[in-house]
N, C-alpha and C positions, 0 to 999 in steps of 0.2 A: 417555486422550489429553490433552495439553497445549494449552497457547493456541498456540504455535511447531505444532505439528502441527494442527492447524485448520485456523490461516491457510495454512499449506502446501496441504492438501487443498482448499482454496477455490480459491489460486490459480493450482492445478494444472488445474482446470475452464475458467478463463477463455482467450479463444485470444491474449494475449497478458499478459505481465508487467506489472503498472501500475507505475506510477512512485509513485505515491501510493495511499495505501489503509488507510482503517480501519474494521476489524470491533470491532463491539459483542456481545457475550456474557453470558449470563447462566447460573452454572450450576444445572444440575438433576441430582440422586444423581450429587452430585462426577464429573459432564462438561460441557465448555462447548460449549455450543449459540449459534448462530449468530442475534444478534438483528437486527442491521442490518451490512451491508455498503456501505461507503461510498467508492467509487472518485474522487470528484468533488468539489473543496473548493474554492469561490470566494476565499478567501482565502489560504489555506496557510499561513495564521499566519507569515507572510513578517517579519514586525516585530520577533514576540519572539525572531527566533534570529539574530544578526550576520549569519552567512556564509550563512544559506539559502538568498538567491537567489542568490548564487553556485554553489551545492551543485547548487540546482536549471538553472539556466543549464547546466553541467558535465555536468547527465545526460541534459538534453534531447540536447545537442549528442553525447553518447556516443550515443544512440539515435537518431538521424540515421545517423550516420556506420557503426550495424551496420546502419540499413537500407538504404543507399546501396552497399554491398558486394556 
């Protein structure tokens, strides 16, 4: 199993899609194991990327607008 197949099977558990999310991994006999899972980020590094909070602005409002449906 891969890191992309992990995070999938992780996020497959949760009862809704996060918008943000980072797992930490360590591995053991070349598998990676789930160290921390991290859904909740008071910052979101909002500074070091130009267009983030627009990015992120753009998916809130997509996810409004599929739960409003």
């Amino acid at each position: 199993m891969d890191l992309r197949d992990l995070w999938h099977r992780v996020v497959t558990v949760l009862p809704e899609k996060p918008m943000y999310g980072r797992i930490d991994t360590v591995t053991i006999d070349g598998q990676p194991h789930v160290m921390e899972l991290e859904l909740i980020e008071p910052s979101l590094f909002l500074r070091h990327e130009p267009k983030a909070a627009d990015l992120l602005a753009d998916a809130i409002v997509q996810r409004i607008e599929l739960q409003t449906r």
